[in-house]
N, C-alpha and C positions, 0 to 999 in steps of 0.2 A: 889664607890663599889670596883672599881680595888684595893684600897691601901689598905682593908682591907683584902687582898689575900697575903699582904709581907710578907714574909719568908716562905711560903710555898711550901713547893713540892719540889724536883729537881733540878739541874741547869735550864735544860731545860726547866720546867716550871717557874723556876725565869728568866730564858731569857726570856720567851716569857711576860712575866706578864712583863717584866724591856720595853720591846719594847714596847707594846704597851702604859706603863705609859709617857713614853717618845716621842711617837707618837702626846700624848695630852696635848705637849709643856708647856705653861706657866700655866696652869690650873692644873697642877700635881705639880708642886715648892711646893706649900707650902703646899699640901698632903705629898711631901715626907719630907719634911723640919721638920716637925711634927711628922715622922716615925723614923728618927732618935733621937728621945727621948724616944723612943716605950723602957719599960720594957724586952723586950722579943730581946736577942741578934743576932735571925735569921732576926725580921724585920728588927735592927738598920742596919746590916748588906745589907741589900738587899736593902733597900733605898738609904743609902749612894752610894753602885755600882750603881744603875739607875741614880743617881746622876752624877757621874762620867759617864758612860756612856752616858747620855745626854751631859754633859758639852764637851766629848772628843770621839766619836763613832769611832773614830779608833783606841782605845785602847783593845776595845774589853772587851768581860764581862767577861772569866774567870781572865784575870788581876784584872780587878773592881771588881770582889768580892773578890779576895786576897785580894789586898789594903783595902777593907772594913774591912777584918777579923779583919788587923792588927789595922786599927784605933778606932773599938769595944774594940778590945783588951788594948789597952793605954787608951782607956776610953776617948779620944777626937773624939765624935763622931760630935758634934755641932760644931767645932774649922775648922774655912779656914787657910789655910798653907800661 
C-alpha cells in the first residue's frame, strides 16, 4: 500500500512515506527496486532516495533526492555505481 503512495506530495510527505518504507527493512527492497522502473519520473525519483536513504541514513533525504534527480535524469535509474 505504502509504495503505491511514491512520488507524491512534498518533500515532507516523501520524507515521511521514504521513513516509514524504510522502517519496513527488507520487505520494501523489492517494492522499491520495482519503483524505479515506474513510468512516472517523480516515483523513479523517490524510490531511488529511500533507497539511498535506507542503504546510508546519514546522508539525509534532501541530498537522496538530488542524487535521485540526477540519476532519473541520465536515465540510470536500475544501474549500481
Amino acid at each position: 500500500m505504502l509504495a503505491t503512495q511514491l512520488g507524491r506530495g512534498g518533500r515532507r510527505t516523501q520524507l515521511s512515506l521514504g521513513r516509514a518504507l524504510a522502517a519496513l527493512g527488507e520487505a520494501s527492497v523489492p517494492l522499491l527496486h520495482a519503483a524505479t522502473a515506474d513510468p512516472d519520473p517523480r516515483v523513479r525519483q523517490h524510490a531511488i532516495a529511500t533507497q539511498r536513504l535506507m542503504s546510508d541514513p546519514d546522508a539525509g533525504f534532501e541530498y537522496a533526492i538530488e542524487e535521485a534527480k540526477r540519476i532519473v535524469a541520465l536515465g540510470a535509474a536500475g544501474e549500481k555505481e
